[in-house]
C-alpha positions in Angstrom: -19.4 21.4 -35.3 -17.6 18.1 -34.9 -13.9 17.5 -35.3 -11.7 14.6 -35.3 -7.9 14.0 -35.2 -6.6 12.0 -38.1 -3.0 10.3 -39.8 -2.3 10.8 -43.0 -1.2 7.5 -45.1 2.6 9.0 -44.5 1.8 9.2 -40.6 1.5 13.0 -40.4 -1.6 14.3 -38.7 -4.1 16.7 -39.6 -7.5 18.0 -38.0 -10.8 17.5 -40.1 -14.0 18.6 -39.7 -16.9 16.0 -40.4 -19.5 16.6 -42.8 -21.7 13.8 -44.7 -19.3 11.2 -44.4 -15.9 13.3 -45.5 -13.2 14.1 -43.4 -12.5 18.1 -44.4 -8.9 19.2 -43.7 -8.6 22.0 -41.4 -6.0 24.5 -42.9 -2.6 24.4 -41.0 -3.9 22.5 -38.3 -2.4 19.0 -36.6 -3.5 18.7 -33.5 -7.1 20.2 -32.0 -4.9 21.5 -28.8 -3.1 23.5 -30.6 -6.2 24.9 -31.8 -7.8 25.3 -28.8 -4.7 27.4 -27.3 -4.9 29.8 -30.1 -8.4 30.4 -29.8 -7.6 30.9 -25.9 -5.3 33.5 -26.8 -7.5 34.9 -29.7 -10.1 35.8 -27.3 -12.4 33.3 -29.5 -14.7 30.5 -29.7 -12.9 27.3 -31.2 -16.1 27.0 -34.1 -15.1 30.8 -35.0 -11.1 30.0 -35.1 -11.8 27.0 -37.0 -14.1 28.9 -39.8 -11.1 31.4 -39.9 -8.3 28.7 -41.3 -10.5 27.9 -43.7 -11.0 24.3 -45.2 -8.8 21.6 -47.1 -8.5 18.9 -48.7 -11.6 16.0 -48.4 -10.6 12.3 -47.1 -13.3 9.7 -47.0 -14.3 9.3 -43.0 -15.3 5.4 -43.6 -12.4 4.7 -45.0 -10.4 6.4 -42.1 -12.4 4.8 -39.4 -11.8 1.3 -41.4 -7.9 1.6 -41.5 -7.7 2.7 -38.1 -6.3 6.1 -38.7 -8.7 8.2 -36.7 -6.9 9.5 -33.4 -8.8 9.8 -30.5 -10.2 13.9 -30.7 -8.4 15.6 -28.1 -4.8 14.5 -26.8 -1.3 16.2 -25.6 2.0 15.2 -27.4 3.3 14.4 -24.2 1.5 11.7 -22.2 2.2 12.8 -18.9 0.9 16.0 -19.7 -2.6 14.6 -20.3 -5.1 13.3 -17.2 -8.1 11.2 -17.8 -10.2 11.4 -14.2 -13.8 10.9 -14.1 -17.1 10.8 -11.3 -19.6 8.3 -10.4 -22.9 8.0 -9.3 -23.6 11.0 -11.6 -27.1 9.4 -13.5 -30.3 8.9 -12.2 -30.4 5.3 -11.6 -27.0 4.3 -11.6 -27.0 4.2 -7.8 -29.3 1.3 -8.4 -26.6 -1.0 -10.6 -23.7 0.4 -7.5 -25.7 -0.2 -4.7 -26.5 -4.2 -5.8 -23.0 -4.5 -6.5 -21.8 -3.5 -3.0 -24.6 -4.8 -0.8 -24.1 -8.0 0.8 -26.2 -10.7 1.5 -28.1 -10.1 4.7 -27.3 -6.4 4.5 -30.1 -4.9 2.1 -31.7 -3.0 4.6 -28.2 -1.4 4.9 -27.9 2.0 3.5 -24.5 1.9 1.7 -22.0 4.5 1.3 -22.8 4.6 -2.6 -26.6 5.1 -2.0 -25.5 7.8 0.4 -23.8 9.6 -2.3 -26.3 9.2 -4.7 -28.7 10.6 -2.6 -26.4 13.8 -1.7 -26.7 14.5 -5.4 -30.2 14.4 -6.0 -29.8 16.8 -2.8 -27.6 19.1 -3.9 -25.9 18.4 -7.4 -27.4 20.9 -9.0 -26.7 24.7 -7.5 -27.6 27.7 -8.4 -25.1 29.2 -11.0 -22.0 30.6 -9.5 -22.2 28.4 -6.3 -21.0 24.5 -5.7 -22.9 22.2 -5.0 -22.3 18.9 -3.3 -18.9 17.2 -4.2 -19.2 13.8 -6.2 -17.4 10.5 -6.2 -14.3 10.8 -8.1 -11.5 8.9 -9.5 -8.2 9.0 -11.3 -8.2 6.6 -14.0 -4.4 7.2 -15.7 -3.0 9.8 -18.4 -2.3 9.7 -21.6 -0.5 6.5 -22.3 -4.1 4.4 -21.2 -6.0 5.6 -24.1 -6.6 3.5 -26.9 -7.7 4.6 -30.6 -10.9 4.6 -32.0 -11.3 1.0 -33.5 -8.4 -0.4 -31.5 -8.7 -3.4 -28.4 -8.6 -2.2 -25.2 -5.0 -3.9 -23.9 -6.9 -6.2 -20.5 -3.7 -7.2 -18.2 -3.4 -10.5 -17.1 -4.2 -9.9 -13.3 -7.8 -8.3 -14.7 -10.7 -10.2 -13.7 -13.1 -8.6 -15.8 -13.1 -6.3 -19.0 -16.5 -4.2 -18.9 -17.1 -1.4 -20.9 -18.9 1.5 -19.4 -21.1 4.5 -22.2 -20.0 7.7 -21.3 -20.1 11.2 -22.4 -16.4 12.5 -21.6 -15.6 16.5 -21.2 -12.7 17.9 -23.4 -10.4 20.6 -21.8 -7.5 22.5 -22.0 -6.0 25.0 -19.6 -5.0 27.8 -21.3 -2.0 30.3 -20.8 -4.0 32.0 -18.7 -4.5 28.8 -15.6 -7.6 28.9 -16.4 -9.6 25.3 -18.0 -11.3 25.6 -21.0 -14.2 23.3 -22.4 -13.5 22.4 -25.9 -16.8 20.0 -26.0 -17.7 16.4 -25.5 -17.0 13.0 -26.9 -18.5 9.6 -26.4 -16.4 7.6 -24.5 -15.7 4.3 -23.3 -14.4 4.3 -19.4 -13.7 0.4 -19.6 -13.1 -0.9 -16.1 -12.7 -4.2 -13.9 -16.3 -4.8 -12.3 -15.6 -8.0 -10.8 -12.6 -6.6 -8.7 -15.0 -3.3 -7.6 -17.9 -5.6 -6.3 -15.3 -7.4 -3.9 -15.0 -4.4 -2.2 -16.3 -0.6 -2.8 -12.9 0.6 -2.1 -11.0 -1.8 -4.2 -12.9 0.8 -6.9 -9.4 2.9 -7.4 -8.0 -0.5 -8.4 -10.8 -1.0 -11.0 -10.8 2.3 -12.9 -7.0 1.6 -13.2 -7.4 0.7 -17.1 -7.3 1.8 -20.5 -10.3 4.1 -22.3 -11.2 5.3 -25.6 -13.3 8.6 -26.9 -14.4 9.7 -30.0 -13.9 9.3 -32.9 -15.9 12.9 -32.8 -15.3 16.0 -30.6 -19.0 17.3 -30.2 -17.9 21.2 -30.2 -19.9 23.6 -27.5 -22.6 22.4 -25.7 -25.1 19.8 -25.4 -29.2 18.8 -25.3 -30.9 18.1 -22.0 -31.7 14.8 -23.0 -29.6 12.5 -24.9 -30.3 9.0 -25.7 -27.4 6.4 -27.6 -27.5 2.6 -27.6 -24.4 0.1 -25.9 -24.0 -2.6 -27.5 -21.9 -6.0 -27.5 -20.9 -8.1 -30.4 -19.2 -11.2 -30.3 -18.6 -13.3 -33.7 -20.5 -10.4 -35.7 -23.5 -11.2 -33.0 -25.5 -8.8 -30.8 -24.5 -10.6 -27.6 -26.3 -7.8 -25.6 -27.6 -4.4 -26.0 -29.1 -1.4 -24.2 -30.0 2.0 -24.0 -28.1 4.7 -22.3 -29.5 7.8 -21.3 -26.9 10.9 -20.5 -27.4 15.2 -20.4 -28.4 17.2 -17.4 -32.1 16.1 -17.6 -30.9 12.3 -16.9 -27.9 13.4 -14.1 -28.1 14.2 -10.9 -25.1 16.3 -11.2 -25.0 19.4 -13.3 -21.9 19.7 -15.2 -20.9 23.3 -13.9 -20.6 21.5 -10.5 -18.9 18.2 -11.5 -16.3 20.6 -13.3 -16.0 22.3 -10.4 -15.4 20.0 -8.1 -12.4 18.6 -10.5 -10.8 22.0 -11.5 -10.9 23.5 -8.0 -7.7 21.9 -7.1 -4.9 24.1 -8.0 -2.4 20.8 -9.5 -5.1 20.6 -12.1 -4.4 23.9 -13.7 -1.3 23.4 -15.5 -0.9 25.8 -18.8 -1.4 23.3 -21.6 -2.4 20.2 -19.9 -5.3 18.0 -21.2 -7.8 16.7 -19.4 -10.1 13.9 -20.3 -13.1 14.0 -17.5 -16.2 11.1 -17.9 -19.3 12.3 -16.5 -20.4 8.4 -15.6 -23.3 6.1 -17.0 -26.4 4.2 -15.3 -25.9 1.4 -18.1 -23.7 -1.5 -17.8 -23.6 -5.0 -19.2 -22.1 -6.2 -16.3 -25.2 -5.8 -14.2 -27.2 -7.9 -16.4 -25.0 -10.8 -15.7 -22.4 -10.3 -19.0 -19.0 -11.3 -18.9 -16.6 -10.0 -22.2 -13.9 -12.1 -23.6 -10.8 -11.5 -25.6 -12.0 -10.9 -29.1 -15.7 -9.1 -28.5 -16.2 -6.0 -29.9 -18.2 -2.9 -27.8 -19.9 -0.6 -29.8 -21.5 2.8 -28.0 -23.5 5.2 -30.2 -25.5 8.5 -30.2 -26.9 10.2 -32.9 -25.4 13.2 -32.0 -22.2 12.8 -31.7 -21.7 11.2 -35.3 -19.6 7.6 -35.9 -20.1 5.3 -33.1 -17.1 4.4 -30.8 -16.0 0.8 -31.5 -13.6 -1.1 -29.1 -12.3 -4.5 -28.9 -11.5 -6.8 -26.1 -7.4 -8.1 -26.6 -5.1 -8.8 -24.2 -1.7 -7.7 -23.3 1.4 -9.0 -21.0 2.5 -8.7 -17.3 4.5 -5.6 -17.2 6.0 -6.4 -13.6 6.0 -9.6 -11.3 5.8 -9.9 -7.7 9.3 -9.5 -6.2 10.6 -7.9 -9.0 11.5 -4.5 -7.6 15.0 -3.2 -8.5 17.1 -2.4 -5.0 19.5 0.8 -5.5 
């Protein structure tokens, strides 16, 4: 089953599920969290409480996607409510793109602190079921207010010094009433972030991740395959500028995703009745490593044939928000 959040021309939203390019209208239902707390407290699957409501009326998906009125799958209708976190060094391989990024010249023998981590995963990121494994690399990338629509430009600040997009697979949860989180499913997401600032320095990397993201258009509901192969690709003046395969799913992590959740739930702050969370499982694919630099105006496109539409992202710009100095005194 896959679901997406949608406006209606008036502005009022509505949850559809996708089938053969229509948007179906899920009876009584505006927001997928809302669903997802009533199948919590219904004891139920979400599929099952969404085959209970029933279906409405059809809306042509294209023409959604095209007039920019598909929401991003999963959100909270307050921001703050809502945190979008995610690990790295989670693929097989994308210890290989880190580790030339943070090495320095003369220093290649040197075992770095990201190939260290790697290599604890391949160790121990998979446990046996019902035990944790080895903690990965994790980050805080903002809350609500940083993600960006399906279709929509990523908003790059002016002190930004690069605009990168990275292919993920992001988890979907809610904490129900209970404290407990609950995994609605998986979207493909887009955990753009500032590789030039990262490579200066391997801790400037909480910097980087500071930025805006985008998932969907499609909530993948329940779980996934093993393997999983989508493409990343770059366009700039209609052009393929560059493209590349991603591969994601346990068979390609080093990481199960039992023990990435539990590594990110297991703090008690995270378990807030109602919150959202937005959690990207990382990527061994990036443009940046093969020497590509984004401008304002480029467009990313990351698809997989499983998850349905492909998530498309531009590359904009957006204004200071503060200046050095300017701190109010009380």
């Amino acid at each position: 089953m896959r679901l997406v959040q949608f406006e209606l021309n008036n502005g009022e939203r509505r949850v559809g599920l996708v089938n053969d390019g229509h948007v179906h209208e899920v009876q009584g239902a505006t927001s997928v969290r809302e669903l997802a707390l009533a199948a919590i407290k219904a004891g139920t699957r979400l599929a099952h409480h969404v085959d209970t409501l029933g279906l409405g009326a059809n809306h042509d998906y294209r023409q959604l996607l095209d007039e920019q009125r598909i929401l991003p799958p999963l959100d909270h209708p307050d921001p703050a409510h809502m945190l979008v976190t995610g690990t790295g060094l989670t693929h097989l391989g994308s210890a290989a793109t880190r580790d030339k990024m943070h090495q320095q010249v003369g220093e290649e023998a040197a075992v770095t602190d990201s190939m260290r981590i790697f290599k604890w995963g391949l160790e121990g990121g998979k446990p046996a079921p019902g035990t944790a494994g080895v903690q990965p690399e994790w980050f805080y990338k903002g809350d609500g207010s940083i993600v960006v629509r399906p279709g929509a430009d990523f908003p790059v600040p002016p002190f930004a010094e690069d605009a990168g997009e990275e292919p993920e697979l992001g988890g979907m949860y809610v904490i129900g009433h209970d404290g407990q989180p609950y995994r609605l499913g998986f979207a493909l997401g887009n955990e753009f972030s500032d590789h030039v600032m990262e490579r200066k320095n391997y801790l400037y990397l909480a910097h980087s991740k500071l930025r805006s993201c985008a998932y969907g258009p499609e909530l993948r509901v329940g779980d996934l395959p093993e393997h999983l192969a989508g493409t990343s690709r770059i366009l700039r003046d209609g052009q393929v500028l560059w493209e590349k395969e991603f591969l994601s799913g346990e068979a390609n992590m080093c990481h199960s995703f039992d023990n990435l959740e539990y590594h990110h739930f297991k703090y008690a702050q995270f378990l807030r009745p109602g919150d959202v969370h937005i959690h990207f499982f990382g990527t061994a694919t990036l443009s940046f490593a093969d020497g590509i630099s984004t401008q304002p105006g480029d467009q990313f496109q990351i698809s997989l044939a499983e998850f349905g539409e492909p998530l498309v992202n531009g590359v904009g710009e957006s204004a200071a928000v503060f200046a050095p100095g300017g701190i109010g005194k009380l």
